[in-house]
N, C-alpha and C positions, 0 to 999 in steps of 0.2 A: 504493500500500500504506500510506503513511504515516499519507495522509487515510481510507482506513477505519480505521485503529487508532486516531486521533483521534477517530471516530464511535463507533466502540467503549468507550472510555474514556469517553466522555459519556454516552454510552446505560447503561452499567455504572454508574456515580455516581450518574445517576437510580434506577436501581431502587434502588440500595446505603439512598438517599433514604427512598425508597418501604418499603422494606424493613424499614426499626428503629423500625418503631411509630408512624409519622406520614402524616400526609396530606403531599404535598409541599405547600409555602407557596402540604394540596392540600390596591377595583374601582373612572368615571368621570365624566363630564361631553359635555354633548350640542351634535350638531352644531352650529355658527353660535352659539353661546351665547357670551357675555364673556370672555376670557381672566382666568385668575387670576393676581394677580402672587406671583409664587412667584419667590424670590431660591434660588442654589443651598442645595442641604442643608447644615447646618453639621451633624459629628458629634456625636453624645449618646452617652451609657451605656447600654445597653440595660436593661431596668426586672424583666428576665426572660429567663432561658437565652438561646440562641440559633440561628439556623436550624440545619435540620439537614442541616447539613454540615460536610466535620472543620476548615474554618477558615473565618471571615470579617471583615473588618476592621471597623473601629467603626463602630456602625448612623449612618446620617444622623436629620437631626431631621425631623420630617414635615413636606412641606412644606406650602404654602399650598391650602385647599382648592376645586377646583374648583366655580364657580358649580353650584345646582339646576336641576336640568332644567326646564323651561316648561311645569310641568305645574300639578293644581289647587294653591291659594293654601293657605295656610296650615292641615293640616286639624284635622279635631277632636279635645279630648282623647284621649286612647286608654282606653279602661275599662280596669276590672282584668280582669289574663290571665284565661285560661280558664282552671278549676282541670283538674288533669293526674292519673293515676294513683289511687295511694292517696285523695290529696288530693282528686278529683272523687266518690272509694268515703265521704268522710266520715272516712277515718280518721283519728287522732292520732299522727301521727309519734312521739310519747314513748311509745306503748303496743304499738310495734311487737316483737315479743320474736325471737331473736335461737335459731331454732329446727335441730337438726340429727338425725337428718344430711341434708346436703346435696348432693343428685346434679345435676350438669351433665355434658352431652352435647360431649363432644370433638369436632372435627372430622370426626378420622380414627375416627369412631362407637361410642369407647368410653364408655362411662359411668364419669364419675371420681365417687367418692363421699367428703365430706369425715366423718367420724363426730365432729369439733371443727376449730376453726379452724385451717389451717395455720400453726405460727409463725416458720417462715425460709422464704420464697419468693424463690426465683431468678426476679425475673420479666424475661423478656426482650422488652422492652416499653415506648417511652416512657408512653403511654396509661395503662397498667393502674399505672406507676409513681406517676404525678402522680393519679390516682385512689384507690392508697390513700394517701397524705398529704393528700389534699383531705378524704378521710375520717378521717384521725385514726390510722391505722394505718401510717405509715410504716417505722416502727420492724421491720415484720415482713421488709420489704425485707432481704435476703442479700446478694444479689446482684442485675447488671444489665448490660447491653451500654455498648458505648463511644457511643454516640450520645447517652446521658442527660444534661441538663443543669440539667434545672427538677424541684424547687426546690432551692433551691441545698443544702439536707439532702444530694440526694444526690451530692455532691463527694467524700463519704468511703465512700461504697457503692462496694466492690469492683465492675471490670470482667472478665467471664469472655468479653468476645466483643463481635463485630462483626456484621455484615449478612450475611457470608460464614463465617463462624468461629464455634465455642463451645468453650469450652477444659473439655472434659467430665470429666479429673480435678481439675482444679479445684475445678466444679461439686461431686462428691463428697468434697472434703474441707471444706466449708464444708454439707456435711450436712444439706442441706435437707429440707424435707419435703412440697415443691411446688416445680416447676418450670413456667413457666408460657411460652408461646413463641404468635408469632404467625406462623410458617409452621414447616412439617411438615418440613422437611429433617434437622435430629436427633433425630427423634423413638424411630428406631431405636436410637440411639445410647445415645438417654436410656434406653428398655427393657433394654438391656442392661446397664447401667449398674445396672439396679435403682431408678431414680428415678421416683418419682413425676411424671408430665408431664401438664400441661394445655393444648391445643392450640386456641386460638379463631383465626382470621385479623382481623387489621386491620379496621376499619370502614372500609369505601370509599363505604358508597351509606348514603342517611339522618343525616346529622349527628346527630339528633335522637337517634338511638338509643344518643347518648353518657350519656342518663341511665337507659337499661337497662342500661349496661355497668355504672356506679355502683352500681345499687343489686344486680346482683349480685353485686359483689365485696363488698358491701355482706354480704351470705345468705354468703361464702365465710368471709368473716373475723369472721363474728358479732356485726357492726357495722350492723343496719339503720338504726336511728334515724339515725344520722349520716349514710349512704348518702342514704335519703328527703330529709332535710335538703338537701344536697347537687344531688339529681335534681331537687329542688325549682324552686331556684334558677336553674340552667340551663335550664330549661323554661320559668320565668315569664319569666325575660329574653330567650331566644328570641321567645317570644310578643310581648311587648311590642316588639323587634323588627316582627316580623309587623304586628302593627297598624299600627303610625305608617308603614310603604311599603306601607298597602293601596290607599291614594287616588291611590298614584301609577302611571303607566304606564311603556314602558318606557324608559328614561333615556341615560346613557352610554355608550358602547364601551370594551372594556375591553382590555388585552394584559398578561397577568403573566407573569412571565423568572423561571423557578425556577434560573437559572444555564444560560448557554452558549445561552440561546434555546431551554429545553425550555419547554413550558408548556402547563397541563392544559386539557383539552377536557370533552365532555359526558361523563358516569357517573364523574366526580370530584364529592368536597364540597365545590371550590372553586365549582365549576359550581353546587353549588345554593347557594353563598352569593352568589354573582355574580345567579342568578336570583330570591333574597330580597332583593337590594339594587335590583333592578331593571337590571341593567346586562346591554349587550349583551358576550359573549365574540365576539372576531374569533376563536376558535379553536373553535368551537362543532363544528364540522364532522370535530374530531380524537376519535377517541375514547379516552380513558383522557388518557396523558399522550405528547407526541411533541416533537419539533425543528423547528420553523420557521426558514426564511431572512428575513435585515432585509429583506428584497426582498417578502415578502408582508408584515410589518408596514407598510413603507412603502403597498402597494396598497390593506390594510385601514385605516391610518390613525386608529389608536386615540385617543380622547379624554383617557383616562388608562393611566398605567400603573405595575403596582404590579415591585415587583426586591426583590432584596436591595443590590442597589450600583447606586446613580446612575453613576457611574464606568463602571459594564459600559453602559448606558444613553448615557449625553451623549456616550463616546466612543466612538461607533461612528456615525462619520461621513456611513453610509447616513440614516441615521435623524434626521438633523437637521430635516429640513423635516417632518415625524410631529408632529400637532396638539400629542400629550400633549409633547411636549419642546421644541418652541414655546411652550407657555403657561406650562412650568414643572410640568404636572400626573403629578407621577410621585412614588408613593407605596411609602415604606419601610416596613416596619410595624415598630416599636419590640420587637416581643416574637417570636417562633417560635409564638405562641399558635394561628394559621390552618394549624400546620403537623401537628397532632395531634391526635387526634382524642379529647380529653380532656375533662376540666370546665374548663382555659384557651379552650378552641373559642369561646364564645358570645362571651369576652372579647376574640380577635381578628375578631369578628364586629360587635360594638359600636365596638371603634375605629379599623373601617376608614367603620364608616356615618358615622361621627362625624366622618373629613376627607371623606367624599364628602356630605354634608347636614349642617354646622355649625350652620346654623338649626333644623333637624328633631332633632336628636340632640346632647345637651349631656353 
């Protein structure tokens, strides 16, 4: 009994994870290749919020990065990105005008119409949080759940709720005038309430479509220019991503520990950052996100692998003879950035390429 309520409790965390507006932290180095000398982590400061869970002790620094897979040599410049959206229509971001009213399509298939920008939004939501301060509108920010940590603005942004919880008169005494939630569980709550609620789910499949979410919060809050600006951005650096791992084939194995030995499989955006980087998942075969035993990490025998704690890692004494903790190739990432699915996304996208291909990505 003990040990299912131990399974339970880990299984519950993950979702809890999964749940407050992020992807979970949702890559290596290739067979027979040179070992890197990677000395243990020494602690850093984390440079940006942090994962998302309710504690973690001080990030390690990244360690030494795994040689390039034996693939072609050195390739060619990368051209400029493909132009994207507006940008490919010819239009001018500055002449964008900021037009209402505004109807989007709620989940649960109502039609929310905005007639002017909403100006207190309880958004419960890391995602949609870090989206409007990326865009210039933080300020509209009410409210937000306990999980929110970036950017550090919102330190003083009242918490009405957790993964499981939303504290609904609260909510109504800070008088919003949008409520915005990424699963339907109080939705009822909020109707009766009388509030206003807008109901999108999480982005799980398409990374990329992190810069549709922008630039309609962008059309929500009357801020396109900035939005476009924004979607911009993330899109040409995706891309230029893309380019520079066209020439390559496919590279590393990989094993990432979202905590306790869960770790996402295929129809996660970790899966398609791992499949942009070129790297093999030893977990490819799980679908969403599940719990593996050190006993199949050891049989899959990962080249790299990414945690939030070396500690959970090194000292799990199965695991010692495991390539990646052999050569030292196990990567912390400095920020929660891979964990959301936000305009941070492309940035924990770059400085994971950046310890897995030092040569290729500066």
């Amino acid at each position: 009994m003990a040990k299912l309520l131990k399974m339970a409790v880990a299984l519950g965390a993950a979702m809890a994870i999964a749940a407050c507006g992020g992807v979970p932290p949702d890559a290596p180095q290739a067979p027979g290749a040179p070992a890197p000398a990677a000395a243990p982590a020494q602690p850093i400061s984390p440079d940006a919020g942090s994962p998302p869970a309710e504690a973690q002790p001080p990030l390690p620094a990244e360690p030494a990065a795994p040689p390039l897979p034996p693939e072609p040599p050195t390739p060619p410049p990368s051209p400029t990105p493909t132009p994207t959206g507006r940008q490919a229509a010819g239009m001018d971001t500055t002449s964008i005008p900021a037009t209402f009213p505004v109807t989007v399509m709620s989940a649960d298939g109502r039609e929310v119409v905005f007639e002017e920008p909403p100006e207190r939004i309880v958004a419960f939501d890391s995602a949609v949080v870090e989206i409007l301060f990326a865009i210039g509108e933080g300020e509209r920010v009410a409210a937000t759940h306990a999980f929110v940590s970036y950017p550090p603005e919102t330190a003083e942004i009242p918490r009405v709720g957790d993964a499981f919880n939303m504290d609904i008169e609260a909510i109504v005494e800070l008088e919003p005038d949008l409520v915005y939630v990424f699963f339907p569980t109080f939705l009822e709550d909020l109707d009766r309430a009388g509030l206003k609620a807008l109901y999108i789910p999480s982005l799980s499949q398409d990374f990329r479509k992190v810069a549709d979410n922008i630039r309609l919060w962008g059309e929500i809050v009357g801020s396109p220019n900035e939005a476009e600006q924004v979607a911009r951005d993330f899109e040409g650096r995706v891309e230029a991503v893309v380019e520079s791992m066209e020439p390559f084939g496919q590279g590393l194995s990989v094993f990432q520990d979202v905590g306790g030995f869960w770790t996402p499989g295929r129809g996660t955006l970790v899966q398609e950052v791992f499949d942009l980087l070129k790297l093999e998942n030893i977990a490819y075969d799980i679908e969403g996100y599940a719990q593996i035993s050190p006993e199949v990490i050891v049989d899959k025998d990962p080249d790299v692998i990414i945690t939030g704690s070396v500690e959970a890692i090194v000292g799990e004494s199965a695991l010692s003879g495991v390539r990646a903790v052999r050569n030292g190739a196990i990567y912390v990432p400095p920020t929660d950035a891979l964990s959301i699915a936000g305009p941070r996304f492309v940035e924990g996208i770059e400085r994971l390429a950046q310890w897995l291909y030092p040569g290729l990505f500066r």
